[in-house]
N, C-alpha and C positions, 0 to 999 in steps of 0.2 A: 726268925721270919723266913718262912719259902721263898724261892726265889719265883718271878715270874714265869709258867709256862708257855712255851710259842707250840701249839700242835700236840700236846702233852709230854714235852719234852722241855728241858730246864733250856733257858740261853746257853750257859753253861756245860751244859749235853754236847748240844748244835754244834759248839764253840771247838769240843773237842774231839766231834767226830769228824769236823772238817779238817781238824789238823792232822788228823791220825795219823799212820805207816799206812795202813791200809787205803785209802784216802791219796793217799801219795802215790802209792802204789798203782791205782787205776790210773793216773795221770801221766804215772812214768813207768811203763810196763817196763821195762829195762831193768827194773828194781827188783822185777820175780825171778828173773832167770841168773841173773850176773851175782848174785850171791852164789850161786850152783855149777857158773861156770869151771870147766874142767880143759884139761891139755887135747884129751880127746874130742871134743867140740871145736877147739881151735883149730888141731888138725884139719877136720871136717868144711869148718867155715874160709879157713884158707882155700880148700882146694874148690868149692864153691864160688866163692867170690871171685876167682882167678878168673875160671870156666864162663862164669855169669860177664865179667869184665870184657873178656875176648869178645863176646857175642854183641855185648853193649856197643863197644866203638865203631862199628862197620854200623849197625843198625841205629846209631844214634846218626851218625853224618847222611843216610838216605832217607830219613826221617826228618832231618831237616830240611831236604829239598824237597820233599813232600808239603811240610808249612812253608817253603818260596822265601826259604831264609837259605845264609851263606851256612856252608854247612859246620860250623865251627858253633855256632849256637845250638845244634844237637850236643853236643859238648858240654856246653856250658850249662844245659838242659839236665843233665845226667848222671851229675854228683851228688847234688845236692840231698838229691831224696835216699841216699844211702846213709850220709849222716844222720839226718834228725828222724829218719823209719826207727832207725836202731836203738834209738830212745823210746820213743813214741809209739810205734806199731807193736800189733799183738798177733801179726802172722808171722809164723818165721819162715813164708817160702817168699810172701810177696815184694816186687823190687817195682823201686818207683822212676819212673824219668819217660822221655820220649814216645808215643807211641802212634801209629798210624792213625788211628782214629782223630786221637786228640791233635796228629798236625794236621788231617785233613778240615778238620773245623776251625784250627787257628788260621791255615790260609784262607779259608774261605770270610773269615773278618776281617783278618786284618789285611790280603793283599800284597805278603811281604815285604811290610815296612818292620824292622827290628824294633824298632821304639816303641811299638803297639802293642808289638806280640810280647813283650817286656812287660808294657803294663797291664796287659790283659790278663797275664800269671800273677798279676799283685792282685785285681779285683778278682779273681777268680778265689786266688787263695784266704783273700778276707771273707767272700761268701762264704767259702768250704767252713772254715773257720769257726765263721758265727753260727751256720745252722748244726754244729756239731756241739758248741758251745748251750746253745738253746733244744739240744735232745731235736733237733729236727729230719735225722735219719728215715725216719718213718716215713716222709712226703715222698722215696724213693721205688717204696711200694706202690705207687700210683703208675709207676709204666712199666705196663704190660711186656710177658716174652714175650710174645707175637711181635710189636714195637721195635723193641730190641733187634732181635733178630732178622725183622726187615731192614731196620738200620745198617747192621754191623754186615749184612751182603750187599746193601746198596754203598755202603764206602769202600769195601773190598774192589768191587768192581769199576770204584772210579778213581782207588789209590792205583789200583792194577793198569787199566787203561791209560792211566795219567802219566806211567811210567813208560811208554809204548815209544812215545817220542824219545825218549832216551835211548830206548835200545837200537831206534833205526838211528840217530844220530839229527835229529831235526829242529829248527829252532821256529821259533814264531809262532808256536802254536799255541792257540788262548786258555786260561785256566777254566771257563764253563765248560761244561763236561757234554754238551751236543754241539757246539763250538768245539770241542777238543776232538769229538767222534770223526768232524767233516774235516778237518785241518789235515786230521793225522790222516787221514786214506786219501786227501787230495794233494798232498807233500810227501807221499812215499817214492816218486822217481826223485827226489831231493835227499834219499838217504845215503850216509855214509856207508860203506861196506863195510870199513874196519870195526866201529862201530856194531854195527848189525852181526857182524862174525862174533867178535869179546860178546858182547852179550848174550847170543845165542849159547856159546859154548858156556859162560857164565850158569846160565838157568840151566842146561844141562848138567852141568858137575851138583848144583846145590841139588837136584832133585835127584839124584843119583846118591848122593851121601843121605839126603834126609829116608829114602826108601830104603838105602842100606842099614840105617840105624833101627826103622822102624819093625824092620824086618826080621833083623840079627836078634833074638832071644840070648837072655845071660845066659854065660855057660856052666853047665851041673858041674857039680864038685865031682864026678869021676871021668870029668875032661882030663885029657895030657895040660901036661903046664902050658906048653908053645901054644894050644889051643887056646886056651883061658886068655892068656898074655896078646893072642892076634885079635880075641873080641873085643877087649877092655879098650887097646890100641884103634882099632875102627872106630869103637863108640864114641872115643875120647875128640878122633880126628873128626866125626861128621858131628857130633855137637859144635865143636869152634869150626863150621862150615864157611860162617858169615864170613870171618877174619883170614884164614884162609882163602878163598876167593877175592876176596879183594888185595890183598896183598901179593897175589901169583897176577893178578890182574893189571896192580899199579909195574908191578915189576917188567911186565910185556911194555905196557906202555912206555915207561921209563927208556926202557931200549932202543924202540922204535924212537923215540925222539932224540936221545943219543944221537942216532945216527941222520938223524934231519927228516923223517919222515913224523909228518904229524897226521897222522890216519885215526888218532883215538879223541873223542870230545872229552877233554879233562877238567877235575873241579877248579883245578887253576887256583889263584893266591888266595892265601886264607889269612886269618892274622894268629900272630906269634903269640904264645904264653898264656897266663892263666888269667879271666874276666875280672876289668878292677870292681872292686865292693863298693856300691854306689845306689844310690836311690834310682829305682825306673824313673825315667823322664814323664813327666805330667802334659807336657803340653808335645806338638809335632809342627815341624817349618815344613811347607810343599815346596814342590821345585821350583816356584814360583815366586819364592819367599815369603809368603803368607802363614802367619801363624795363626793355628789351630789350637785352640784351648783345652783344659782336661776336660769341660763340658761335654765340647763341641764332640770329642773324641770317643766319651763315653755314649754318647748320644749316636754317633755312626755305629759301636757293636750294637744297637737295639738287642731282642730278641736273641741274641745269641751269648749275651753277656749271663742269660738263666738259662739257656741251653748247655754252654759248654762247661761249668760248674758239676751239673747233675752228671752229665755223662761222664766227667771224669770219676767223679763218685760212685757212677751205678760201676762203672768199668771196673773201677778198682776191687770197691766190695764184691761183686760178682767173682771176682778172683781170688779175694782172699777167703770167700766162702766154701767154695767150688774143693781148697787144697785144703785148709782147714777139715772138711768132711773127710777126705783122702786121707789126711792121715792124722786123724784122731784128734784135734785138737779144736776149740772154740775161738771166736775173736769177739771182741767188742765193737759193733759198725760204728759207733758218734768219736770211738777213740781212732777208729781209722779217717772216719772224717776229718778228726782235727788232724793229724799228722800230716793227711794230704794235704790238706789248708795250711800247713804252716809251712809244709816244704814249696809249696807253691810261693808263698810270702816272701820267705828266703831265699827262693830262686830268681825272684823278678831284682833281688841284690845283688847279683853276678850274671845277668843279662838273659835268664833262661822263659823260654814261653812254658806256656801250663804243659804240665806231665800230668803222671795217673799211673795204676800198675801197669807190665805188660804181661799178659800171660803167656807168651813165646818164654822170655826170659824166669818168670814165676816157674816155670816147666822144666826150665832149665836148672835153677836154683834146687828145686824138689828135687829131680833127677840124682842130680849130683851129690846130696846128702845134707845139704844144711840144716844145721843144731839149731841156730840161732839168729835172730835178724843181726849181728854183729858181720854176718859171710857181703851185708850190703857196704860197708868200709871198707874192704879188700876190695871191691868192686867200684865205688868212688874212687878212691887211692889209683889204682889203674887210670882212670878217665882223665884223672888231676895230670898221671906222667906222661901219658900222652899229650894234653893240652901243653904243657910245659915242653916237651922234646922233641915231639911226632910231628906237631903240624907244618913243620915244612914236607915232611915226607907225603903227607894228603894231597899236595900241588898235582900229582901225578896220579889220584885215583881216577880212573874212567867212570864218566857218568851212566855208561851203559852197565857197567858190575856192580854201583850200588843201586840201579835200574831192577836188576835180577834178585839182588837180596829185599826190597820192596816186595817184587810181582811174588816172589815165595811167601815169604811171611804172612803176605794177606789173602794168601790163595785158600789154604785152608777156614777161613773166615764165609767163606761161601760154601753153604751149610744147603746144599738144593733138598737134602731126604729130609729138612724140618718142614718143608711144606707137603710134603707126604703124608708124615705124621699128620700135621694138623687136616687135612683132611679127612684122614681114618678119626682122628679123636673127636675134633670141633671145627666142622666148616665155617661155620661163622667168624673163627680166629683169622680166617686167611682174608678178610677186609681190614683189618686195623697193620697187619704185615705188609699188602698189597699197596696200599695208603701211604703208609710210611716208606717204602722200596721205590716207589715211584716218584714220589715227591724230593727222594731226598736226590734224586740225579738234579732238580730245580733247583735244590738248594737244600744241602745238607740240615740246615738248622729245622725249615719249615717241615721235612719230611717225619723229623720228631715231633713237632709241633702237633702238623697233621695226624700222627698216628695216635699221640694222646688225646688229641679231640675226640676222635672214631672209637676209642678204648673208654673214654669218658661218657660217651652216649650212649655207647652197650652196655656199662655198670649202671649209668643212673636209667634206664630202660628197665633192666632187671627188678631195680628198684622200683619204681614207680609201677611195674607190671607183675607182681610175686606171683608165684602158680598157685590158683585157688581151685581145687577138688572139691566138685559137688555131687553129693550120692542124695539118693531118696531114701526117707526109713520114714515114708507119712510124715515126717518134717526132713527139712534140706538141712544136713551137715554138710558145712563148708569148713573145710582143711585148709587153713594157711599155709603152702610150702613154704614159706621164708618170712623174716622180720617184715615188719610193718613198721613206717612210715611215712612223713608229709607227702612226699610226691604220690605214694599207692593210694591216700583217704578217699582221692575221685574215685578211681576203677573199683576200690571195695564197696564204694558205695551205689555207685551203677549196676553194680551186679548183682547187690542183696535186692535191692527195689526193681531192676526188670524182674529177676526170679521167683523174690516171694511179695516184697508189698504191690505191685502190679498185676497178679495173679489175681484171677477170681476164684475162691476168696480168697484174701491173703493167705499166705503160711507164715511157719515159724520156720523161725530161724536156731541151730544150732551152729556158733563159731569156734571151732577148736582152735586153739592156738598156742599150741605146747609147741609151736615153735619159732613163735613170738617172745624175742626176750629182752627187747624195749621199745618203748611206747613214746610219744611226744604232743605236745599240747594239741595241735593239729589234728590228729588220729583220736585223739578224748573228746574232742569239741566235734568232731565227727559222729563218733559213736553216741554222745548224746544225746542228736539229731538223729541218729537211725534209733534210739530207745523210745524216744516221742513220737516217731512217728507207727513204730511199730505198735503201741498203744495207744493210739489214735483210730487203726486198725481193727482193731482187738485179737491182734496178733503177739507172739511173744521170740525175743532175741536173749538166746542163754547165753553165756562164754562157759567154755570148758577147756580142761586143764589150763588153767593160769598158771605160770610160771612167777613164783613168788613176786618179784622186780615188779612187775606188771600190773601183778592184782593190788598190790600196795600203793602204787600208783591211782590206779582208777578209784581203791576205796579213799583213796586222798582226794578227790577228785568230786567226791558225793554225789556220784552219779543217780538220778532216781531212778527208783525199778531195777536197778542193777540185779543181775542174778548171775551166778556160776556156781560150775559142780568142780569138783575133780575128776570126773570122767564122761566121757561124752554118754554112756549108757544111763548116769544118774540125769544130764540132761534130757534124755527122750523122756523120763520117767516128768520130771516136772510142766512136761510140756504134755505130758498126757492127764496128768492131776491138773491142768488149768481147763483140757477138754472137757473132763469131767464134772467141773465145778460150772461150768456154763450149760 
């Protein structure tokens, strides 16, 4: 006796394609490469992971004072996603944890309570999760570059500015970013010197190393050695820029205070060791003693709770596609969905807010030569000894030198010649950019909001308005430029009746539509109504080139009088044999 089939396939089949190696395989990418791994890959991923780890620690701790967190949960932020990438991911440049984007959005919900931003990486990474789990990668093609790239200059510009007050040394100044504008220039006779000196000379060395690096070309192999050996040496010192500066930084200050002079704003006590493993907290006590529910709680991120999911998402993948291209290899988006979602899951266990790639660091990893996503564990491992050893040393970093490694990092994020482009290319692009850039100084979350609305009404506009080309040949061929659908049935239908059944006398009609290549109820029960009435007329409406899909459709459809050719020349000819016959 056969066994049942489900889909033309046995249970049995199903049963054991789900079990496969292969099957497994997609789940645990780690499984394609780690059979292959070799000493030279190790090599590689070691000196990677080292390079990516230096640049981590300095840019995970101004990254938390960017989310209005102490900075020790940059930290705790920063591990995690090196572990379970290295199972899970299918890039081997992209590195996950902290990134300006995604703290400027977690302050902007949660307001610097750590409990929040704890559990807002737990729903964050159950959403990631599940729309990876349900193939839902694809809803991230719905926002637009324009979007994007309005965004990611409008946070640049207010990670940048937000950092202002650090560098002069100022306190009291509000997190709203035109509050922040009037604070910081009406509180600059209140700035530190010492302060305002470290930082300046701060943002000068990092742009100083980052233009030496940018600039220094690798050296040809018929360099002297000393030559080759002084490049490598520059290169090596202005990539760990971050770590360097801060550390020559903490050191000044250190001194100075030594000696009783406390002229520098420092990040001051942090707490000792590694974040215990613990479930995010569900509920939040106010100063007030008033307890706030997980309801109450999810209900305050509104709107931002679908916001800052996506964008971690678009961020990431944006990144891992971007290097993936660069150097030859593919990734799977729903498998990086879920990784990100799970390191998120498993972050809100040891106290970290939502991460996402960073492409400074992704940049860096490539740079440097990583094999493999295993270079992300040399780079957690780091983050772990430092939490464990370092953070009394952090007491003494100056908030104006992780000020300086901020205002660099996101300085490049302000992309002004992409609204050049878009002018030369598509004027019309620079409203949904314009929209989203302005709005998001209001409020980071609504300025995406607003830009996919404006991106959402110029698609479905397209839609509902397709370009129809109309020539005369003694009957009007009309050219569909684009698919047809429900929202276009009105405007095609306005247009065939002013031009031809309104005309004295009517005319016919020829619709070409070879590039029509699906149809819907809507658009049939349409066209039925313009076949009636064109024969009502004693006028005639051909279709030509049907594209199979279509015409099978409408002959499903038992439309009367139906007629089509395969080419619009056999239409004129039928429309001229009905002349004739009258």
């Amino acid at each position: 006796m056969e066994r049942p089939l489900v889909g033309g396939v046995s249970a049995r089949g199903r049963m054991e394609a789900c079990c496969s190696y292969s099957t497994l395989k997609a789940w645990l990418p780690v499984l394609s490469w780690l059979p292959r791994y070799n000493l030279r890959w190790l090599q590689m991923d070691l000196i990677a992971g080292l390079t990516v780890g230096l640049t981590t620690v300095p840019q995970a701790l101004a990254y938390a004072e960017v989310a209005g967190l102490p900075v020790q949960f940059g930290l705790y932020s920063a591990f995690m996603g090196g572990f379970i990438y290295t199972l899970l991911g299918t890039s081997k440049d992209v590195t996950l944890g902290p990134t300006a984007i995604m703290s400027l959005l977690c302050s902007s919900l949660v307001g610097g309570q750590p409990g929040r931003a704890v559990l807002l990486s737990l729903l964050c990474g159950v959403i990631q999760a599940a729309m990876a789990l349900l193939r839902l990668g694809f809803l991230l093609d719905f926002i637009s570059f324009p979007v994007i790239k309005g965004f990611t200059c409008a946070a640049a510009v207010t990670i940048g500015f937000g950092q202002v007050k650090n560098i002069l040394g100022l306190k009291g100044v509000p997190q709203e970013f035109f509050l922040q504008v009037y604070y910081t220039f009406y509180k600059i006779p209140e700035a530190r010197v010492g302060d305002v000196v470290l930082g300046l000379l701060c943002l000068a060395l990092l742009v100083m190393l980052t233009l030496m690096k940018t600039s220094l070309g690798p050296p040809s192999d018929d360099s002297p050695t000393y030559s080759r050996v002084a490049s490598r040496m520059v290169r090596g010192i202005a990539t760990v820029r971050n770590a360097l500066v801060v550390v020559a930084a903490s050191f000044v200050a250190f001194s100075w205070d030594a000696y009783g002079y406390h002229v520098f704003t420092i990040t001051g006590k942090t707490s000792k060791g590694l974040p215990p493993f613990r479930p995010p907290p569900t509920t939040d006590t106010t100063a007030n003693g008033t307890v706030v529910t997980f309801g109450e709680i999810v209900e305050g991120f509104g709107g931002g709770l679908a916001v800052i999911p996506f964008m971690g998402l678009l961020e990431s993948i944006a990144i891992a596609k971007a290097f993936a291209s660069q150097n030859d290899y593919r990734i799977d988006a729903n498998q990086e969905l879920f990784a990100i979602g799970l390191t998120n899951i498993m972050g809100s266990f040891v106290s970290a807010y939502p991460v996402t790639g960073s492409f400074g660091r992704t940049a860096v990893n490539s740079q440097t030569g990583v094999c493999t996503p295993a270079g992300g564990i040399v780079t957690s491992v780091i983050v772990l000894l430092s939490l464990a050893f370092l953070m009394p040393a952090f007491y003494y970093i100056p908030k104006a030198s992780l000020a300086a490694v901020i205002i660099c990092a996101v300085a490049p994020m302000v992309d002004y010649r992409v609204v050049a482009k878009m002018w030369r290319i598509c004027k019309l692009d620079l409203l949904p950019f314009s929209v989203t850039f302005l709005m998001s100084f209001w409020a980071v979350q609504y300025g995406i909001v607003g830009g996919m609305a404006v991106s959402g009404a110029m698609l479905l506009y397209n839609i509902a308005r397709p370009k129809l080309k109309v020539s005369d040949h003694g009957v009007l061929v009309m050219e569909l430029g684009s698919g047809l659908s429900f929202p276009a049935t009105e405007y095609l239908s306005r247009i065939i009746h002013t031009q031809a059944l309104q005309a004295s006398p009517p005319r016919s009609v020829v619709l070409d539509c070879h590039h029509v290549s699906t149809i819907d109820y809507s658009v049939v029960s349409e066209l039925s109504d313009l076949l009636r009435q064109f024969k009502l007329r004693g006028a005639v409406l051909v279709f030509s080139r049907l594209q199979p899909s279509v015409l099978q459709v409408l002959l499903a459809a038992d439309l009367p009088d139906l007629q089509h050719t395969d080419s619009v020349e056999a239409a004129l000819q039928i429309e001229l044999g009905t002349r004739l016959n009258d």
